[in-house]
C-alpha positions as CSV (number, residue, x, y, z in Angstrom):
1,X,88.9,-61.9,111.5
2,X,86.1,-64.6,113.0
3,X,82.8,-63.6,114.5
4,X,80.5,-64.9,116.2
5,X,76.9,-63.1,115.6
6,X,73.9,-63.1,118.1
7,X,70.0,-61.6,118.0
8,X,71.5,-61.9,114.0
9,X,67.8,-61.7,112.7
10,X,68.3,-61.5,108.7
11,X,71.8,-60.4,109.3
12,X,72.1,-57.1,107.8
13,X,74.7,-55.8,110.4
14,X,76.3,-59.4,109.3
15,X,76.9,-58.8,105.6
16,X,77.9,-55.1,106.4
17,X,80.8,-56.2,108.6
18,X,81.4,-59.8,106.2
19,X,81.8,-56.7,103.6
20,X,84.6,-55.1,105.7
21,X,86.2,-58.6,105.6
22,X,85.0,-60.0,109.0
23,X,84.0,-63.9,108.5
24,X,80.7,-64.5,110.3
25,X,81.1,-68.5,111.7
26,X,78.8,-68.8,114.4
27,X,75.1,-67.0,114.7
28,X,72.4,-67.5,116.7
29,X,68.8,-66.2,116.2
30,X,65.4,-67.8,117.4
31,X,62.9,-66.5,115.1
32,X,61.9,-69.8,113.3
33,X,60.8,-67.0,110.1
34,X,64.0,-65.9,109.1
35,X,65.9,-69.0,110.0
36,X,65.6,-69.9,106.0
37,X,66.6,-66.6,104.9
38,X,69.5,-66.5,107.2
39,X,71.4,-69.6,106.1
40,X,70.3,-69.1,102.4
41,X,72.6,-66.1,102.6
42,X,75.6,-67.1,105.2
43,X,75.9,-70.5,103.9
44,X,78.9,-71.1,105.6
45,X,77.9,-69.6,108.9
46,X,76.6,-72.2,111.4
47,X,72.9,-70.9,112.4
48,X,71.9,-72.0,116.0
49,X,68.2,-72.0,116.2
50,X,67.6,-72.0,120.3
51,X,66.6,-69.5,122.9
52,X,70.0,-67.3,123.7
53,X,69.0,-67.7,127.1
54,X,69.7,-71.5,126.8
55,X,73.1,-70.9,125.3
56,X,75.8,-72.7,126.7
57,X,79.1,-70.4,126.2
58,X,80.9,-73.5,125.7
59,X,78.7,-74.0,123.1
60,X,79.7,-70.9,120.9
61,X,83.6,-70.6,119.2
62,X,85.5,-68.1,120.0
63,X,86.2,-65.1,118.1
64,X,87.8,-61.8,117.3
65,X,84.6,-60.6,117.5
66,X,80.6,-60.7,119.0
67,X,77.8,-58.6,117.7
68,X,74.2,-58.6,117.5
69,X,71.2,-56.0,117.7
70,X,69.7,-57.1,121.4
71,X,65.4,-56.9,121.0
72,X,64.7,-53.4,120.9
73,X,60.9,-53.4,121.1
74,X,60.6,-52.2,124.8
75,X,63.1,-49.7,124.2
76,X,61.1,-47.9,121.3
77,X,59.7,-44.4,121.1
78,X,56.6,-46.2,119.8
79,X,56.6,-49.1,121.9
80,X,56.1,-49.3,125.6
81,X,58.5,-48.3,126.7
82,X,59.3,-51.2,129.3
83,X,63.1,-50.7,128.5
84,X,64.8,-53.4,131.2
85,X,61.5,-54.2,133.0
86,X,60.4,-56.1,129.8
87,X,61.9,-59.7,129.2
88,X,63.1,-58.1,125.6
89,X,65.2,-55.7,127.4
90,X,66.3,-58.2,130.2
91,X,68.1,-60.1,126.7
92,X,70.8,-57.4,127.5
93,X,72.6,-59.1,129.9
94,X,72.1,-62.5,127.7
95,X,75.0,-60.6,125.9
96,X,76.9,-59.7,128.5
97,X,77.3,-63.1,129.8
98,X,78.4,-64.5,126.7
99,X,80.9,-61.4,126.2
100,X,82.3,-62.1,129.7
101,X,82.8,-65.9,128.8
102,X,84.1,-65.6,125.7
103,X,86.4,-62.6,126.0
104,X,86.6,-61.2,122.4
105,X,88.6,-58.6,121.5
106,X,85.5,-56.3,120.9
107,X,82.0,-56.3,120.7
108,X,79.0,-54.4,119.2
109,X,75.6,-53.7,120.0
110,X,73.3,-51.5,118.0
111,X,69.6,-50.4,119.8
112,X,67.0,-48.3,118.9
113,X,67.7,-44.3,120.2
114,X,65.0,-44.9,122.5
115,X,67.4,-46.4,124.7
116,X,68.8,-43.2,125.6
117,X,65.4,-41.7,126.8
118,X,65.6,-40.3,130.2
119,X,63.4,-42.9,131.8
120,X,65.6,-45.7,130.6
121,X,68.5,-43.9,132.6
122,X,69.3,-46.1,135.1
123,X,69.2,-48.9,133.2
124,X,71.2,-47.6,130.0
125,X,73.9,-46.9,132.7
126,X,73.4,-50.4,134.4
127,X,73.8,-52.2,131.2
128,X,77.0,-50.0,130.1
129,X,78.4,-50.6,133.9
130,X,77.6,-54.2,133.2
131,X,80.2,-54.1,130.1
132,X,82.8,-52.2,131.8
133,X,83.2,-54.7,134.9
134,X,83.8,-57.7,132.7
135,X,87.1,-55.4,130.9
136,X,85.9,-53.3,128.1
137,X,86.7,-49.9,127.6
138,X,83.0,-49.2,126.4
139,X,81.5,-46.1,124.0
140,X,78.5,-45.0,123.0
141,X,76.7,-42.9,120.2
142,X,73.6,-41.8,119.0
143,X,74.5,-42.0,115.0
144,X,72.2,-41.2,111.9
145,X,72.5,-44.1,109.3
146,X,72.0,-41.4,106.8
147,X,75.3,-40.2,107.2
148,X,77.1,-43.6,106.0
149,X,75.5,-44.2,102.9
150,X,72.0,-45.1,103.8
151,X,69.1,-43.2,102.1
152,X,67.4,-42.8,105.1
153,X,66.6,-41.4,108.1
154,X,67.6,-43.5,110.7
155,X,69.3,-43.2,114.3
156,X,70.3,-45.7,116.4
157,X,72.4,-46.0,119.3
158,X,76.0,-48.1,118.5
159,X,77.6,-49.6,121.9
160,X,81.1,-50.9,121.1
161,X,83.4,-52.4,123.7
162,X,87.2,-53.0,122.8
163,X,88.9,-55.3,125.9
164,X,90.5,-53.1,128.3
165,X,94.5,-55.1,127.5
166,X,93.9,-53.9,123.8
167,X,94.3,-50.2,125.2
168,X,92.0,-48.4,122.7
169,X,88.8,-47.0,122.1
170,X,86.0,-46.7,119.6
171,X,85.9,-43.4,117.7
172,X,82.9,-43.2,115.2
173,X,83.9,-42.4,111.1
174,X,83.3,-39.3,110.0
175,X,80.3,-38.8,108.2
176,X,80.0,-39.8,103.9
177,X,79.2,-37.0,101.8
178,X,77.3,-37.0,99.9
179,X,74.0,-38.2,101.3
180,X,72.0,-40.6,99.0
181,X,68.5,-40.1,98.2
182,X,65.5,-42.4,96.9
183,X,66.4,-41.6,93.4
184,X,69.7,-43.2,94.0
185,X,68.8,-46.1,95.5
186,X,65.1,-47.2,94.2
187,X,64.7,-44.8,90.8
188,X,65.6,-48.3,88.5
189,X,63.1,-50.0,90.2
190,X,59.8,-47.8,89.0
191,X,57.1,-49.3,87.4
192,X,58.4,-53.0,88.0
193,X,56.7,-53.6,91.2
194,X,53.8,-55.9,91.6
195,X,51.1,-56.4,94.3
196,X,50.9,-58.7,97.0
197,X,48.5,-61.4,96.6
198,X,44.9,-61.5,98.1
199,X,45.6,-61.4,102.2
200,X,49.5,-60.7,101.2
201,X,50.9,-63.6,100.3
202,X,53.8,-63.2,98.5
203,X,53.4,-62.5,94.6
204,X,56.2,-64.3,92.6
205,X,54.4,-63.4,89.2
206,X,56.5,-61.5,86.4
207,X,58.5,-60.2,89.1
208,X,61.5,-58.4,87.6
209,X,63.4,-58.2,90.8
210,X,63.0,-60.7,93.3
211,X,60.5,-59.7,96.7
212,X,59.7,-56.8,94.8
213,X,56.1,-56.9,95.2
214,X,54.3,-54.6,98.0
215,X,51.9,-54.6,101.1
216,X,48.3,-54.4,100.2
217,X,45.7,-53.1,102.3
218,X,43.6,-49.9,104.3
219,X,45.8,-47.4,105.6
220,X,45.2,-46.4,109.5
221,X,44.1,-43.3,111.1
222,X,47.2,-43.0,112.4
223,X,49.2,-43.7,109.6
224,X,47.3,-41.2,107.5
225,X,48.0,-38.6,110.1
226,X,51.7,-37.4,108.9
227,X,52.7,-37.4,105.6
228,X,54.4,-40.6,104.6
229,X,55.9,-39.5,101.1
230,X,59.1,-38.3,100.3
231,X,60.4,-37.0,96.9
232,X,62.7,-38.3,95.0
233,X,65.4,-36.0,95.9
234,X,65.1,-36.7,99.6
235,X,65.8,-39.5,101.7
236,X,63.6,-42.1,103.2
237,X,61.7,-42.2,105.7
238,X,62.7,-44.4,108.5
239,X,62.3,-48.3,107.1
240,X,60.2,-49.6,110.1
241,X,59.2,-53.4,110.6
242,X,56.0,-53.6,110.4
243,X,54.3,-53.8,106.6
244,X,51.2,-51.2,107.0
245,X,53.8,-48.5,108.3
246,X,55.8,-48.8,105.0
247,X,56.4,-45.1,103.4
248,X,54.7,-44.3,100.0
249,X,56.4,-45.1,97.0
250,X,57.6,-41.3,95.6
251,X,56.1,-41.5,92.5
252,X,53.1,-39.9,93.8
253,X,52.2,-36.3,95.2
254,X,53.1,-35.5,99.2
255,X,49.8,-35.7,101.1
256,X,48.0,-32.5,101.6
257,X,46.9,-31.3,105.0
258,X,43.6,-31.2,106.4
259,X,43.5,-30.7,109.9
260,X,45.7,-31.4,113.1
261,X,46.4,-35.3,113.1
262,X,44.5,-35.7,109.9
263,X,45.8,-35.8,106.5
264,X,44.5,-37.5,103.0
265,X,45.9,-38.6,99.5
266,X,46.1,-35.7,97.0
267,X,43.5,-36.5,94.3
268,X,44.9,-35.0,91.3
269,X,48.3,-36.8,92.2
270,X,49.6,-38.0,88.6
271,X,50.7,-41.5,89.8
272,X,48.8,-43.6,92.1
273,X,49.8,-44.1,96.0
274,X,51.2,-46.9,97.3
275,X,53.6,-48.6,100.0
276,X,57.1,-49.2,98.9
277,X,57.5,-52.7,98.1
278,X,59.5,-55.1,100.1
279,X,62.5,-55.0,97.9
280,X,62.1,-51.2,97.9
281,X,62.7,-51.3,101.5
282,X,65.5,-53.8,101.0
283,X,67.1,-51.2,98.9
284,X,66.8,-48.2,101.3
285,X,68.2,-50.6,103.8
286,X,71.3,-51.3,101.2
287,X,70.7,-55.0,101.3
288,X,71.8,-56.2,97.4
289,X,69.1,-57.5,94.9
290,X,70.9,-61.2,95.6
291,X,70.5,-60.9,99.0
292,X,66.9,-63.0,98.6
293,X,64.3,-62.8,102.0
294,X,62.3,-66.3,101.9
295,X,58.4,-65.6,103.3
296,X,54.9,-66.5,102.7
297,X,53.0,-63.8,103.5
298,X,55.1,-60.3,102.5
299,X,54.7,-58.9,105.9
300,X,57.1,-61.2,106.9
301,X,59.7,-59.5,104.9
302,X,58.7,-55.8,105.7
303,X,59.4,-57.1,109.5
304,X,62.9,-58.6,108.5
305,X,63.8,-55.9,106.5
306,X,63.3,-53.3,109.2
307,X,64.4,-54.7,111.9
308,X,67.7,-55.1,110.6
309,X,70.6,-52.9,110.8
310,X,71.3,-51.0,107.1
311,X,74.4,-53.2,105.3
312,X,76.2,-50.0,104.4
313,X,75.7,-48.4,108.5
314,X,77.4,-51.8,109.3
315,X,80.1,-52.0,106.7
316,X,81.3,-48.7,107.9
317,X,81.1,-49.1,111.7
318,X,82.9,-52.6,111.0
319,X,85.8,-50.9,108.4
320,X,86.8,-48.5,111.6
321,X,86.6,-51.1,114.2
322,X,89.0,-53.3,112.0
323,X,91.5,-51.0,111.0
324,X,91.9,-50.2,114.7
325,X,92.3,-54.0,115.7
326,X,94.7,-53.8,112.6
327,X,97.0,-51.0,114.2
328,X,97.4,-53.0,117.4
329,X,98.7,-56.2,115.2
330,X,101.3,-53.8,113.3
């Protein structure tokens, strides 16, 4: 089955559903940093490289298939919160319009949970209105990527749209048991990380995996207000974009508390702190060690990394959606 992907970033919701045996052939994405990342791992996929907004539909092949992550920033609990106000959030309806030209038999849109806050009502029921009136029979849920194979912490809201002549409706996977931990998807890498280079550029020396080299750098007040370590046996913490907000590496004690909003580095941990590095974070997201991220300065792939959607989450949101196209083909 062909699809066409959009808002693709570094296309981890691309591999998850090329995994499921979807065929990316068409992606657009406008970030000029991850444009070399992007076709060095869908070679075959033809990258467009302008402004959605400027995309002529006639432009873009059709497809079994759209999907894409629509900016998320002004939807975040951290962010401001602009939700459709902001020209982010406005990119919505960039995806509507290309749904409602093309006609596929389904889409996807994955957001941040945020969405669903109660002062983004109105809008979150605008934008799913929007999907129903060009034919989709349109579903929503707030899922945990941690319960499809992702060590981590993560929930996001998943939007799929089958076309109302198709006469089904998206119902969610059950949840894979058991949940995997950082031991099972970083323990091999331990001790083999290197640091980034003076201001962070990216540290390709004796590296035994490739980006595995890590963020560099003072720690904020507010970052050293929580703990940011989780044990081996746990999961991850969520993998966010931004390289100074990376979780600590679990190879050293959890931080000890000192007062409210206030929390410092144990001093008789045994192993020294540190972030996780960016091919740690590739890891927790389930991107595979040949899945390469191109950058010059390693804050460039933190951002990548987490703004993606985790491989395995997409693999198993794309297995369901194809074995119920495949039930209406029988």
């Amino acid at each position: 089955m062909k699809l066409v992907s959009l808002y693709s970033g570094c296309g981890g919701l691309d591999l998850g559903f090329e995994k499921a045996g979807f065929k990316i052939i068409w992606a657009n994405e406008f970030d000029k940093n991850i444009w070399s990342t992007f076709e060095r791992n869908f070679p075959t996929a033809k990258l467009d490289k302008n402004d959605v907004r400027k995309v002529s539909s006639k432009d873009i092949p059709s497809a079994d298939g759209i999907i894409g992550g629509p900016p998320c920033q002004s939807w975040s609990e951290a962010g401001s919160k602009r939700g459709i106000k902001d020209k982010r959030g406005q990119l919505f309806f960039e995806y509507v319009r290309i749904i409602e030209d093309k006609k596929p038999k389904f889409f996807l849109a994955e957001n941040v949970s945020g969405i669903l806050h109660k002062r983004h009502s109105n809008a979150f029921e605008t934008i799913i209105k929007s999907f129903e009136d060009i034919g989709y029979r349109v579903t929503f849920n707030l899922l945990n990527a941690s319960d499809y194979s992702v060590p981590q912490d993560r929930k996001r809201v998943i939007i799929v749209g089958y076309r109302e002549d198709l006469g089904i409706k998206f119902i969610p996977a059950n949840p894979i048991k058991p949940k995997l931990t950082l031991e099972d998807s970083i323990k091999d890498l331990d001790g083999s990380a290197v640091p980034a280079l003076q201001k962070n550029y990216k540290n390709t020396k004796n590296l035994k995996y490739p980006n595995h080299e890590y963020y560099i750098g003072d720690y904020s007040s507010m970052y050293m207000s929580r703990n940011r370590v989780r044990s081996w046996d746990e999961q991850s913490f969520t993998i966010q974009a931004g390289a100074r907000h990376a979780p600590i590496h679990p190879q050293a004690n959890k931080m000890l508390f000192v007062e409210k909003d206030k929390r410092i580095f144990d001093p008789n941990s045994p192993k020294p702190y540190r972030r996780l590095s960016v091919r740690e974070c590739a890891r927790i997201q389930t991107f595979p060690d040949d899945f390469i991220f191109d950058y010059e300065n390693v804050a460039q792939g933190y951002k990548m990394i987490g703004n993606a959607v985790p491989v395995n989450f997409a693999y198993h949101l794309a297995k369901k959606i194809k074995k119920d196209l495949e039930k209406i083909d029988e």
